[in-house]
Backbone as JSON Lines, residues from 0, in Angstrom:
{"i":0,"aa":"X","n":[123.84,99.22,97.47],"ca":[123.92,99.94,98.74],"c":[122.77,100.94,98.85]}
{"i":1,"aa":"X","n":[122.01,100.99,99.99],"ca":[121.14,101.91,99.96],"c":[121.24,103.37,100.52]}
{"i":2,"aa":"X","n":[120.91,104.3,99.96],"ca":[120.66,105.43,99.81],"c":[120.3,105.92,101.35]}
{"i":3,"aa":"X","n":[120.25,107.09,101.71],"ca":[119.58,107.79,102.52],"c":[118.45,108.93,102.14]}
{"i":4,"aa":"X","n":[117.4,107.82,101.9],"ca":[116.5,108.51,100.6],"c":[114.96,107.96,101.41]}
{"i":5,"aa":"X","n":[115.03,107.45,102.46],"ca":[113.62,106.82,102.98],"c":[113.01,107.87,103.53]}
{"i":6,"aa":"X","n":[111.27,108.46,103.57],"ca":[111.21,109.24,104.43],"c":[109.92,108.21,105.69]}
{"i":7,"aa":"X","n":[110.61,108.7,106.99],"ca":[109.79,108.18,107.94],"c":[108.55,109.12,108.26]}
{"i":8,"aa":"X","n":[107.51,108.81,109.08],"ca":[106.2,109.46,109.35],"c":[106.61,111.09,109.82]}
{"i":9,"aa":"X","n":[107.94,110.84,110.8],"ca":[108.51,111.7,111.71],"c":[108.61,113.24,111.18]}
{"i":10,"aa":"X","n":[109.19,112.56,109.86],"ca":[109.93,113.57,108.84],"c":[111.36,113.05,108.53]}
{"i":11,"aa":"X","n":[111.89,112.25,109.69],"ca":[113.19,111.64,109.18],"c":[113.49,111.04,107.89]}
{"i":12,"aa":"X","n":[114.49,111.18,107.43],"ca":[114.94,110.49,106.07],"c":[116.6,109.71,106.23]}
{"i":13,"aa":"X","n":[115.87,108.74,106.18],"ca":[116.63,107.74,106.78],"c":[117.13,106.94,105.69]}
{"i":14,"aa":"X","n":[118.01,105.8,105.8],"ca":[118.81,104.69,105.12],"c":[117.97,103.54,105.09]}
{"i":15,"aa":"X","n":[117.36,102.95,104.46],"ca":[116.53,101.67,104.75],"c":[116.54,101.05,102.86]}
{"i":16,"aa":"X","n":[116.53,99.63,103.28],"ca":[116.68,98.79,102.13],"c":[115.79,98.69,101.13]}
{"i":17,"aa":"X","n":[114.21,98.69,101.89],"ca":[112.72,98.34,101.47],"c":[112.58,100.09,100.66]}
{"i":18,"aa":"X","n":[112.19,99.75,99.36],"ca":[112.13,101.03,98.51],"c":[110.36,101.53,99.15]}
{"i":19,"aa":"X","n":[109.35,100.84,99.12],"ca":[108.39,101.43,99.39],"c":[107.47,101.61,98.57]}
{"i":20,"aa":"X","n":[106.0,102.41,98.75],"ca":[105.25,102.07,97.25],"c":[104.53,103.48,96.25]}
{"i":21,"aa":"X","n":[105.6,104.79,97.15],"ca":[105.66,106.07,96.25],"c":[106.7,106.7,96.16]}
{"i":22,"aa":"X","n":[107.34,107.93,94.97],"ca":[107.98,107.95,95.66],"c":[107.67,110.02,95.79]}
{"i":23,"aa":"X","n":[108.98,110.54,96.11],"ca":[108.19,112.01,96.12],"c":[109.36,113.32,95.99]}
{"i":24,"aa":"X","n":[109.1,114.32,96.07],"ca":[110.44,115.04,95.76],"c":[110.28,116.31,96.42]}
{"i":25,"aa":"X","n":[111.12,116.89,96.75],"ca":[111.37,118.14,97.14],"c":[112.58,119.0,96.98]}
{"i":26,"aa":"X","n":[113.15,118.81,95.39],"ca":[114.09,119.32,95.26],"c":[115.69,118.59,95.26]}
{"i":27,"aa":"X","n":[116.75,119.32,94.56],"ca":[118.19,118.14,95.06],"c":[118.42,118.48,96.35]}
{"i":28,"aa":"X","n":[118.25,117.76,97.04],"ca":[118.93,117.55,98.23],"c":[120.12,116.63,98.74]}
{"i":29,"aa":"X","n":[120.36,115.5,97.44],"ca":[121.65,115.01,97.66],"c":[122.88,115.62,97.01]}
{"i":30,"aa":"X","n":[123.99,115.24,97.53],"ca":[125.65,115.74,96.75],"c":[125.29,115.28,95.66]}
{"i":31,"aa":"X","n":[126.25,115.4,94.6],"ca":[126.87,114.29,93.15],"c":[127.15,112.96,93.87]}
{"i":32,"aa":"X","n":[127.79,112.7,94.81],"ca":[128.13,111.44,95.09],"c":[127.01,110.5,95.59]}
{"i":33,"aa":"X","n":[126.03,110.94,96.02],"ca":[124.79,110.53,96.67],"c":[124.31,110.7,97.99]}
{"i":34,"aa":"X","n":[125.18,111.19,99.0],"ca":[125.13,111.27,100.42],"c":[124.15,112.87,100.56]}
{"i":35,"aa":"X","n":[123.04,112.49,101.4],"ca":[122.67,113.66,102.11],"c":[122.91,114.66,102.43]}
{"i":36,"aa":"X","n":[122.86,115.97,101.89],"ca":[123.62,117.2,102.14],"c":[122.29,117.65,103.34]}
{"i":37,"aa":"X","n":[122.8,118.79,103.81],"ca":[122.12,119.42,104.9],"c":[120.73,119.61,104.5]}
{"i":38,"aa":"X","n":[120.33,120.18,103.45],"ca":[119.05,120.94,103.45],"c":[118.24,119.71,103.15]}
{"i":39,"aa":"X","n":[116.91,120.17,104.14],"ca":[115.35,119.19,103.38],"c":[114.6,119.17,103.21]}
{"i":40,"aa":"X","n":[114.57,120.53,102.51],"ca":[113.81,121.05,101.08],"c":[114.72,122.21,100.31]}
{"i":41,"aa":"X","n":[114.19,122.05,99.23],"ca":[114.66,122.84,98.09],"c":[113.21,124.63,97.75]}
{"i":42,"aa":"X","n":[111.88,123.59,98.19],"ca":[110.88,124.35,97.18],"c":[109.68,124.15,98.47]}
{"i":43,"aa":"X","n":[108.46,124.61,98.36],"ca":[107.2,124.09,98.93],"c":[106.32,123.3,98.37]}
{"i":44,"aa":"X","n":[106.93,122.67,97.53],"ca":[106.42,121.62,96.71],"c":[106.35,120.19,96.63]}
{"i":45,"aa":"X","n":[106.12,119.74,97.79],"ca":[106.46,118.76,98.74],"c":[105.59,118.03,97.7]}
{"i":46,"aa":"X","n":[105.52,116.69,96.76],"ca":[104.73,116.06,96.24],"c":[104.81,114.97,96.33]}
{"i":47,"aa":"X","n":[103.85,113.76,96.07],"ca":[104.44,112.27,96.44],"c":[103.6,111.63,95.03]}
{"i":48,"aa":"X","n":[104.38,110.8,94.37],"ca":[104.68,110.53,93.12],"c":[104.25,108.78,92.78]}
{"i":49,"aa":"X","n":[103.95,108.49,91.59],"ca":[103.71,106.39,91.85],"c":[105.77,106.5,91.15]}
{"i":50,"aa":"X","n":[105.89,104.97,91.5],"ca":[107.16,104.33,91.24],"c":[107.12,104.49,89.59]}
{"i":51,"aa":"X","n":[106.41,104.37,89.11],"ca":[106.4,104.94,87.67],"c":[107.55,106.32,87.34]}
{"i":52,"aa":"X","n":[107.2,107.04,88.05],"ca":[107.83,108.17,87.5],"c":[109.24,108.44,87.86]}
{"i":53,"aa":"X","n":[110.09,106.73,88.71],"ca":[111.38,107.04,88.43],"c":[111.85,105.57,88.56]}
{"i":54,"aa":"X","n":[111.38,104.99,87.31],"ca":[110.87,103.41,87.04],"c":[112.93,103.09,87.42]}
{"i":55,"aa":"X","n":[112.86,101.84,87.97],"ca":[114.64,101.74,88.52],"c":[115.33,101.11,87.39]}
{"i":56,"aa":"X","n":[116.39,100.7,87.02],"ca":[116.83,100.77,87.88],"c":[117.22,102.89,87.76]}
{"i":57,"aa":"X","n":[117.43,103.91,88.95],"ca":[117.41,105.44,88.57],"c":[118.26,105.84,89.55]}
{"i":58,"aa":"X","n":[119.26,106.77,89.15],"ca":[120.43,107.27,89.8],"c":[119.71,108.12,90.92]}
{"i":59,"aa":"X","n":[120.53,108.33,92.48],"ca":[119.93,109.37,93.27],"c":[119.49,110.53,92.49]}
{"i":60,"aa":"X","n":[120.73,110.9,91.6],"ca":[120.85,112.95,91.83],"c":[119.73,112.64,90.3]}
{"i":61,"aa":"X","n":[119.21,112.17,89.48],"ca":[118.42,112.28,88.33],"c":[118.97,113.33,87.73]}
{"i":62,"aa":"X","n":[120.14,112.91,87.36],"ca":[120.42,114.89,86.25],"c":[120.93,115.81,86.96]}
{"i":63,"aa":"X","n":[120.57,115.74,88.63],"ca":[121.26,117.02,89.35],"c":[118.85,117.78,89.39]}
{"i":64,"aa":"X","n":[118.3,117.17,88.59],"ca":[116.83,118.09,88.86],"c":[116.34,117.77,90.33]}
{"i":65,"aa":"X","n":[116.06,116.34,90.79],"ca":[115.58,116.17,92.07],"c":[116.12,115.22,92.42]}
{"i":66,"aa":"X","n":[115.6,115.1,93.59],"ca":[116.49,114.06,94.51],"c":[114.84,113.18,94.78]}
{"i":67,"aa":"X","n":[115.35,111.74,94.5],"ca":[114.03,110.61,94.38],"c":[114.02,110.43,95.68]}
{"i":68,"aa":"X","n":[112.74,110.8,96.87],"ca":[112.53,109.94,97.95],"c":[111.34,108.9,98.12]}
{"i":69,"aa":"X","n":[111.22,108.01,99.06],"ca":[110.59,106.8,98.59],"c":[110.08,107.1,100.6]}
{"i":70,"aa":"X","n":[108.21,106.51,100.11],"ca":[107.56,106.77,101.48],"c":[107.03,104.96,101.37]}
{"i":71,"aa":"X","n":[106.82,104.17,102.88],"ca":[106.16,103.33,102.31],"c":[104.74,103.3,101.76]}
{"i":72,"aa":"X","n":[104.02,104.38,102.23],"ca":[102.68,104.32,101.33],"c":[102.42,105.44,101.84]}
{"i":73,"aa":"X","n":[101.32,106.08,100.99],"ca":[100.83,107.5,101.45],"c":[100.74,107.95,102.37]}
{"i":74,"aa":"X","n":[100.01,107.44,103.55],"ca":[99.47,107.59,104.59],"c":[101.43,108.7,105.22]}
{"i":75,"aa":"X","n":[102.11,107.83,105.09],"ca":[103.78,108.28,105.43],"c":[103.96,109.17,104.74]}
{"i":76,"aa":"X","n":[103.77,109.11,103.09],"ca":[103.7,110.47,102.64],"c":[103.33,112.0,103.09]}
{"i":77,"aa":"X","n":[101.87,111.55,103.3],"ca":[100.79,112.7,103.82],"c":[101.65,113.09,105.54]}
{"i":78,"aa":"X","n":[101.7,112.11,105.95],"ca":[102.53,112.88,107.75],"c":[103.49,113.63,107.51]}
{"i":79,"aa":"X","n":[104.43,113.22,106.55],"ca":[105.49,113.87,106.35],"c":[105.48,115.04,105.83]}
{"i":80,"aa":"X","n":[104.04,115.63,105.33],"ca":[103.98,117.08,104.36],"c":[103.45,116.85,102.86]}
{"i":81,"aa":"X","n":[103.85,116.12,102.78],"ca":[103.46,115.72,101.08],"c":[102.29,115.95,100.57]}
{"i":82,"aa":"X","n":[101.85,116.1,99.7],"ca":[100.32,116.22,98.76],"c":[100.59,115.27,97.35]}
{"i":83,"aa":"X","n":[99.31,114.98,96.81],"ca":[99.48,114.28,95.5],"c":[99.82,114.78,94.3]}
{"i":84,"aa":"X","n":[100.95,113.96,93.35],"ca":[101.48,114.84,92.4],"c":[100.04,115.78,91.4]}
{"i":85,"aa":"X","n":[100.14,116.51,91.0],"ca":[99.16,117.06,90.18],"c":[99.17,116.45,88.4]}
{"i":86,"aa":"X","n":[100.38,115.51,88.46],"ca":[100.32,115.06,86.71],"c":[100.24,113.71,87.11]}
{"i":87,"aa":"X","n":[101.37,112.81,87.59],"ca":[101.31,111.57,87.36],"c":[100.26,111.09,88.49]}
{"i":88,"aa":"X","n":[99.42,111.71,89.53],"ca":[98.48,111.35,90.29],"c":[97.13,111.93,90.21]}
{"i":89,"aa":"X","n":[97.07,112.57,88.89],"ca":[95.97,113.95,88.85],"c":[95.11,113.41,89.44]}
{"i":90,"aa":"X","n":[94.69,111.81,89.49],"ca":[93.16,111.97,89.87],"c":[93.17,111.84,91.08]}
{"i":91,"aa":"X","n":[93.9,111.61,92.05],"ca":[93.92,111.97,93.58],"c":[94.37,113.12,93.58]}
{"i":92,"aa":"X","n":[94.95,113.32,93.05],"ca":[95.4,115.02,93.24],"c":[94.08,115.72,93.43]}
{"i":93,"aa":"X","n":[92.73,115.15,92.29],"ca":[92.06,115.84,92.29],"c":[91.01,115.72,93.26]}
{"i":94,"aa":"X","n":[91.42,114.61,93.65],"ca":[89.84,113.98,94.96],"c":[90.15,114.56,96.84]}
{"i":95,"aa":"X","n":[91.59,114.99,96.32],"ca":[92.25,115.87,97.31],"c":[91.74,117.51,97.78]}
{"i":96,"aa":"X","n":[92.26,118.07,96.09],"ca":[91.49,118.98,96.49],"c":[90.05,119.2,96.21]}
{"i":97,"aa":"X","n":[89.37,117.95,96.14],"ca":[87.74,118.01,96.72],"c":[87.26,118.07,97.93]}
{"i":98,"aa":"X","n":[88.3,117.74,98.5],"ca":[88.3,117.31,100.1],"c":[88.76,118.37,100.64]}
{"i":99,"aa":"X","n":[89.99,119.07,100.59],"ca":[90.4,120.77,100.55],"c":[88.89,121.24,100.77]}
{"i":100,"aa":"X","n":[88.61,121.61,99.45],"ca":[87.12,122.24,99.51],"c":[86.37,121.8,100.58]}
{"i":101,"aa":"X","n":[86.09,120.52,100.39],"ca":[84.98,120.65,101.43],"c":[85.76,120.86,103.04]}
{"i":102,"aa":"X","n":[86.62,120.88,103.35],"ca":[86.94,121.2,104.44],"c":[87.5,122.41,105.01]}
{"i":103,"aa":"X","n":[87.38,123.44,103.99],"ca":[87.98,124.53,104.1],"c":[86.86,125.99,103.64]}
{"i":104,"aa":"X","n":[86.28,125.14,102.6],"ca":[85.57,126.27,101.62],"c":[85.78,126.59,100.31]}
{"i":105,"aa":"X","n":[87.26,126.49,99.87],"ca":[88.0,126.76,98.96],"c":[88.78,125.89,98.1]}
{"i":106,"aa":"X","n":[89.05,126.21,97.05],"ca":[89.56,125.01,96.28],"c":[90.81,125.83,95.57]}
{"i":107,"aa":"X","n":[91.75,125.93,95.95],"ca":[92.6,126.45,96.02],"c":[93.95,126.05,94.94]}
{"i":108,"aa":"X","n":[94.71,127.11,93.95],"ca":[95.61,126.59,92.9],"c":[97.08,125.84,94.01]}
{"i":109,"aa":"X","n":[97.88,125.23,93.29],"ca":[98.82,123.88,93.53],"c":[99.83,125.05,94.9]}
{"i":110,"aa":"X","n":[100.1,126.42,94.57],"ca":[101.11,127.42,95.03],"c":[100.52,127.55,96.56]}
{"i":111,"aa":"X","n":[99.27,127.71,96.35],"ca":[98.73,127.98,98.02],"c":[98.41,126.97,98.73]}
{"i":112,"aa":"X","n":[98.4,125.5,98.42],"ca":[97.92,124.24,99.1],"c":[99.35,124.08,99.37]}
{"i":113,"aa":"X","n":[100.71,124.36,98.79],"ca":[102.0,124.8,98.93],"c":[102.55,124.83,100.26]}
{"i":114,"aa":"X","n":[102.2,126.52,99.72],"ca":[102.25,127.28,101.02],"c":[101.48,126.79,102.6]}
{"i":115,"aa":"X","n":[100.18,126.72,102.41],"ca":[99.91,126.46,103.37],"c":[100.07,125.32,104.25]}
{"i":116,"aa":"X","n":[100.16,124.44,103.27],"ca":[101.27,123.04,103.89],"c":[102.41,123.21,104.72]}
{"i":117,"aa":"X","n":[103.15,124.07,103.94],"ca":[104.59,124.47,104.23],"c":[104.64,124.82,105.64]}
{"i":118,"aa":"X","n":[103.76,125.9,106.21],"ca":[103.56,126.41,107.14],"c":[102.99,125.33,108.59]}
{"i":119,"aa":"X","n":[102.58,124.86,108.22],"ca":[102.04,123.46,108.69],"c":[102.83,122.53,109.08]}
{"i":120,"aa":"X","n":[103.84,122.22,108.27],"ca":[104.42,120.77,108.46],"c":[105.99,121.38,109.16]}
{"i":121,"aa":"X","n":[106.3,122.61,109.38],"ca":[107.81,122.58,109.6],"c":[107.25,123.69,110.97]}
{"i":122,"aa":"X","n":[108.57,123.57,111.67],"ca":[108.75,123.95,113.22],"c":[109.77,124.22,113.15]}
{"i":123,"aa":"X","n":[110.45,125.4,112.77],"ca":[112.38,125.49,112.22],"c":[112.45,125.0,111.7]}
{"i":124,"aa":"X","n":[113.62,123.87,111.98],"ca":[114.29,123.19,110.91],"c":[113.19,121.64,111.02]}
{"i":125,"aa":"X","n":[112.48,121.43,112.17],"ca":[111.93,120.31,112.49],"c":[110.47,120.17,111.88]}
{"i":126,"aa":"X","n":[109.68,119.18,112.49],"ca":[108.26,118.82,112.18],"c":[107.28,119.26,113.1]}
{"i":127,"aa":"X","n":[106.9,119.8,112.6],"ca":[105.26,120.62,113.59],"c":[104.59,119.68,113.69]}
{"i":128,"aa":"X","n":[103.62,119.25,114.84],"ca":[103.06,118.77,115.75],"c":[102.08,119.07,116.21]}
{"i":129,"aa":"X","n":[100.72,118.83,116.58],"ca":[99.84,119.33,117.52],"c":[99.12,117.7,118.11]}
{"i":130,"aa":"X","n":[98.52,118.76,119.64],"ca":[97.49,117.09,120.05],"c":[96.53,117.75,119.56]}
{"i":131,"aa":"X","n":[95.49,116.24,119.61],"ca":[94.19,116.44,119.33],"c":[93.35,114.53,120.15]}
{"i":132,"aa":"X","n":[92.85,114.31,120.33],"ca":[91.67,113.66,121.23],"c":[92.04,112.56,120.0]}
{"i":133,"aa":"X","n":[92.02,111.38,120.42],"ca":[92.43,110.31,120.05],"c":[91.17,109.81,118.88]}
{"i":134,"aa":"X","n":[89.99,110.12,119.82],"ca":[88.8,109.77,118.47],"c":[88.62,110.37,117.73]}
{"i":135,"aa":"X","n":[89.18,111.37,117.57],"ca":[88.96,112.23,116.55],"c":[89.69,112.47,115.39]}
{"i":136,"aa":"X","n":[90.82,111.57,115.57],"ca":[91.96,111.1,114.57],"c":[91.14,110.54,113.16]}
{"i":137,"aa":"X","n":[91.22,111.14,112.48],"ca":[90.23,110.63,111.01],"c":[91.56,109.02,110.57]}
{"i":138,"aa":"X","n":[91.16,108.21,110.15],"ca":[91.57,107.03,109.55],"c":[92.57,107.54,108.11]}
{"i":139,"aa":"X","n":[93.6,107.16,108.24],"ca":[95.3,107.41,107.47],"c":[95.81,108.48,107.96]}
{"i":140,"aa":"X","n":[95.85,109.27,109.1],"ca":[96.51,109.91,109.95],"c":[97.38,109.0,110.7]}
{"i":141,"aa":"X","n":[98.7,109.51,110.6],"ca":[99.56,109.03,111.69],"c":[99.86,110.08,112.88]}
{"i":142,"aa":"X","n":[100.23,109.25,113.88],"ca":[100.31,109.62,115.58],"c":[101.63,108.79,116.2]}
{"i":143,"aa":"X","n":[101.7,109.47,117.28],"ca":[102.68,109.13,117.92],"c":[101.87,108.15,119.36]}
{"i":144,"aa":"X","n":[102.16,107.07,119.23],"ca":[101.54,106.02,120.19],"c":[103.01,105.39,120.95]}
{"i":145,"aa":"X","n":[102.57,105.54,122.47],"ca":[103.86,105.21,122.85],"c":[105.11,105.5,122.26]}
{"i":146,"aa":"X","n":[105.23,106.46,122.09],"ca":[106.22,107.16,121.31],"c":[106.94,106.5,119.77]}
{"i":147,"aa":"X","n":[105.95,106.01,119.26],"ca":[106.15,105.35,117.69],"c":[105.64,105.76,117.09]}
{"i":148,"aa":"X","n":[105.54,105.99,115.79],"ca":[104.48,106.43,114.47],"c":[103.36,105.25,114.35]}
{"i":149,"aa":"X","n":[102.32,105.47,114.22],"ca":[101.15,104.81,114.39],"c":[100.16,105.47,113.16]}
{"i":150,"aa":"X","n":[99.56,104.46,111.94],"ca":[98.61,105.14,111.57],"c":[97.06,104.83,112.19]}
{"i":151,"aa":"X","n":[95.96,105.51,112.33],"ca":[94.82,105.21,112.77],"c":[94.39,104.32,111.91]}
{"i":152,"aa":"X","n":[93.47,103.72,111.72],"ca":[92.85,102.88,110.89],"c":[91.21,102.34,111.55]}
{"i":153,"aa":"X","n":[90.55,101.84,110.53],"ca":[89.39,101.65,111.1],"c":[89.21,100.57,111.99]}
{"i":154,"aa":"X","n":[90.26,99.16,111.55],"ca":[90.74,97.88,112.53],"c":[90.99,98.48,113.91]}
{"i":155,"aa":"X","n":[91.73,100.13,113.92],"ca":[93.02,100.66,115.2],"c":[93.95,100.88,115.02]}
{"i":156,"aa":"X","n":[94.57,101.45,115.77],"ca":[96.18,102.23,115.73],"c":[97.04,100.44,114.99]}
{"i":157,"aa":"X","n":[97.56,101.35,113.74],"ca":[98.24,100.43,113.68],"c":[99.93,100.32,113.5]}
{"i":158,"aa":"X","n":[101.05,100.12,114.23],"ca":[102.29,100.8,114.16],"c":[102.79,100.33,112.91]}
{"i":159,"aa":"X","n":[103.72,101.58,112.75],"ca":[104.06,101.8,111.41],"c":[105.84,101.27,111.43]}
{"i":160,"aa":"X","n":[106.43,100.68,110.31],"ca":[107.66,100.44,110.36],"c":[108.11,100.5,108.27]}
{"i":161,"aa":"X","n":[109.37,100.76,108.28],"ca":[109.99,100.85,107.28],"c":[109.18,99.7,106.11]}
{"i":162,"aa":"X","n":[108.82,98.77,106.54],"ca":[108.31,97.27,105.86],"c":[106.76,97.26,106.21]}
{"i":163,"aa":"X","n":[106.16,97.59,106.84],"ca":[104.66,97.56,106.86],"c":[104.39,98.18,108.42]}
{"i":164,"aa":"X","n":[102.72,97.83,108.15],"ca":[102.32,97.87,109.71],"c":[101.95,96.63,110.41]}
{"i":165,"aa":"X","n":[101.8,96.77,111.61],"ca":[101.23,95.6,112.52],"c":[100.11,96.07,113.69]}
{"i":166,"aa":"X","n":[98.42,95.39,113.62],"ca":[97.51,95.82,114.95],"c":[98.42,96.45,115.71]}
{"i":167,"aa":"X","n":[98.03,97.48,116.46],"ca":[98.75,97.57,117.79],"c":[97.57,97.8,118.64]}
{"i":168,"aa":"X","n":[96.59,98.14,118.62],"ca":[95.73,98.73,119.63],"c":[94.52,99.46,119.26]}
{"i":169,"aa":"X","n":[93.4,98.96,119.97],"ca":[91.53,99.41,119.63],"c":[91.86,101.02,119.57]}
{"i":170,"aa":"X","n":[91.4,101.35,118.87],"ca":[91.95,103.08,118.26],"c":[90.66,103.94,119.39]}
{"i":171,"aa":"X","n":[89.74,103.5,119.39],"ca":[88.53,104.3,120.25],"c":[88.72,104.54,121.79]}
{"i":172,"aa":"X","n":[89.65,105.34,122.51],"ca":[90.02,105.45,123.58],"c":[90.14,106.88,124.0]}
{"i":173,"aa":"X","n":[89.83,107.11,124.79],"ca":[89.88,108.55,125.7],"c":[91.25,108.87,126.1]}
{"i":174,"aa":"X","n":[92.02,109.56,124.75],"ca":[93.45,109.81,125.02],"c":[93.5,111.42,124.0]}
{"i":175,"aa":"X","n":[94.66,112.09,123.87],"ca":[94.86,112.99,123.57],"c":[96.45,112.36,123.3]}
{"i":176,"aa":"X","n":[96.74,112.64,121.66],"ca":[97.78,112.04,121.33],"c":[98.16,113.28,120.14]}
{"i":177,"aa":"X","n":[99.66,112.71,119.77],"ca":[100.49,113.57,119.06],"c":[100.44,113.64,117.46]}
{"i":178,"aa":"X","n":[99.78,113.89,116.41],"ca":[99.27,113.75,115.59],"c":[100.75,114.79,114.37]}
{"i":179,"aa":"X","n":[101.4,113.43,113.4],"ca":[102.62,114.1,112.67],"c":[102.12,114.63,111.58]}
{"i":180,"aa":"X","n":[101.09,114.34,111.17],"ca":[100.33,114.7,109.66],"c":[100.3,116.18,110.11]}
{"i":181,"aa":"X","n":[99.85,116.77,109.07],"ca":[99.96,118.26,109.22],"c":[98.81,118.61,109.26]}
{"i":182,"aa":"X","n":[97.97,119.84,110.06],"ca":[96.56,120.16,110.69],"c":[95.6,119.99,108.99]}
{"i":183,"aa":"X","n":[96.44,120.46,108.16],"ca":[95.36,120.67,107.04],"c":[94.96,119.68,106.17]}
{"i":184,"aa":"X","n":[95.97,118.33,106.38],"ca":[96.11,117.46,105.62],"c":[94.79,116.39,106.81]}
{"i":185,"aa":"X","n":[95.44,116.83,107.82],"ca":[94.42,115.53,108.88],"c":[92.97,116.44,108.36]}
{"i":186,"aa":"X","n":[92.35,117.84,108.12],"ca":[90.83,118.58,108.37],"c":[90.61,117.47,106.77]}
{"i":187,"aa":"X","n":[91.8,117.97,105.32],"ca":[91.47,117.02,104.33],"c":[90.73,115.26,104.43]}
{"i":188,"aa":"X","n":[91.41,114.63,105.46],"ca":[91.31,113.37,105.97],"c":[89.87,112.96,106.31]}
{"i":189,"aa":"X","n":[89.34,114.04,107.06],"ca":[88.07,113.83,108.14],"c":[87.36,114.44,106.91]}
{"i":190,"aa":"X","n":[87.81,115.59,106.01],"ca":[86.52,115.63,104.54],"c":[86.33,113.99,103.83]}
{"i":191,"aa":"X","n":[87.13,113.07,103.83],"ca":[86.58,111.97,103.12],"c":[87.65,111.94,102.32]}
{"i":192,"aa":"X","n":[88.69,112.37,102.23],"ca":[90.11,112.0,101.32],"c":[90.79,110.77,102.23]}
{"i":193,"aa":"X","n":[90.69,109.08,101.28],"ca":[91.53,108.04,101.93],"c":[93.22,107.71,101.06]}
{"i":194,"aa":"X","n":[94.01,107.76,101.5],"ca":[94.97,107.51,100.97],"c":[95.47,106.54,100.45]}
{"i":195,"aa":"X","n":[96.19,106.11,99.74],"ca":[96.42,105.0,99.49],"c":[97.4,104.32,101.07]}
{"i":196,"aa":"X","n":[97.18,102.58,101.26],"ca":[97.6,102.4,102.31],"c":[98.5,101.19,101.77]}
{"i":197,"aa":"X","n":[99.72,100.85,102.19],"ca":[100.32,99.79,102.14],"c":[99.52,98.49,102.66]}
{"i":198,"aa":"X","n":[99.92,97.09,102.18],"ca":[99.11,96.1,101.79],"c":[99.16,95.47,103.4]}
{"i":199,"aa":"X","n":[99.89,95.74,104.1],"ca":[99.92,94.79,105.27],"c":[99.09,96.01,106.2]}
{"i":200,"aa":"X","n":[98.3,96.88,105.83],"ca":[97.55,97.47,107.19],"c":[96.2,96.98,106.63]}
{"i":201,"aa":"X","n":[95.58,96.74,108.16],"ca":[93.92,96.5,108.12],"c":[93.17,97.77,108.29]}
{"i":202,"aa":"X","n":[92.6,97.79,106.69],"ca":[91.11,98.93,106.56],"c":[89.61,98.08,106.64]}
């Protein structure tokens, strides 16, 4: 039976069958029994993790330490808030914050890329949002296209679903669209940080 352990581009964390190809944590957020308790987050330590580090078959609650969520590939990670783990991903972790740097100035310890995420990705209890000009969407940013999660890509917008993506549309268009990734993670994006992408999108 599956879990309510998926996270969507949105921020939703949803019930879905397809485990996905990271996974990431933010603390227990499930009961003992496994069901979704209210809170969704524990910490500002939003990280996204390889399947390695909670090889299956692996109980929701792990011990009661974190609660395992599963993105289908980075790109979903990164919209949702996430950054790369700093142990089991160091070396994107580290090509990350190269990209930090160059897009900021600063190269900043794990607490303040944190924080400043934190601030970024939440709106109350919800997901912060901003537009920005459709071409200017750097490639593994997701958007809201016709009101769906969409990642950009260099093929074009390509919509996003629990199981992969599919073309949807020539990405180079004179639009102003809704961009879920968080402002600092999309400035990271346009420095030259590519994410890892699930196998059914065209780069």
């Amino acid at each position: 039976m599956p879990f309510q352990n998926r996270v969507f581009p949105t921020g939703q964390i949803a019930v879905h069958p397809a485990r996905g190809t990271l996974t990431g944590n933010r603390g227990i957020l499930h009961r003992p029994d496994g069901t979704l308790g209210t809170a969704r987050w524990r910490h500002k330590a939003w990280i996204c993790c390889t399947l390695h580090t909670t090889a299956p078959p692996h109980p929701i609650n792990v011990g009661r330490h974190w609660t395992p969520l599963f993105f289908l590939d980075e790109a979903t990670a990164l919209a949702a808030g996430h950054r790369p783990c700093a142990r089991c991903r160091a070396a994107d972790y580290r090509r990350f914050l190269t990209a930090w740097q160059s897009a900021f100035g600063v190269r900043p310890a794990a607490p303040v890329v944190d924080a400043t995420l934190h601030a970024a990705r939440i709106d109350g209890a919800g997901q912060r949002r901003f537009a920005m000009p459709l071409r200017r969407v750097p490639p593994g940013a997701m958007i809201l296209w016709h009101d769906r999660p969409h990642v950009a890509g260099v093929a074009g917008l390509q919509a996003w679903s629990p199981d992969g993506y599919r073309l949807a549309s020539a990405r180079m268009k004179e639009a102003e669209v809704m961009v879920l990734t968080p402002a600092p993670i999309v400035a990271v994006l346009q420095a030259g940080y590519r994410p890892a992408l699930h196998h059914s999108c065209l780069v």
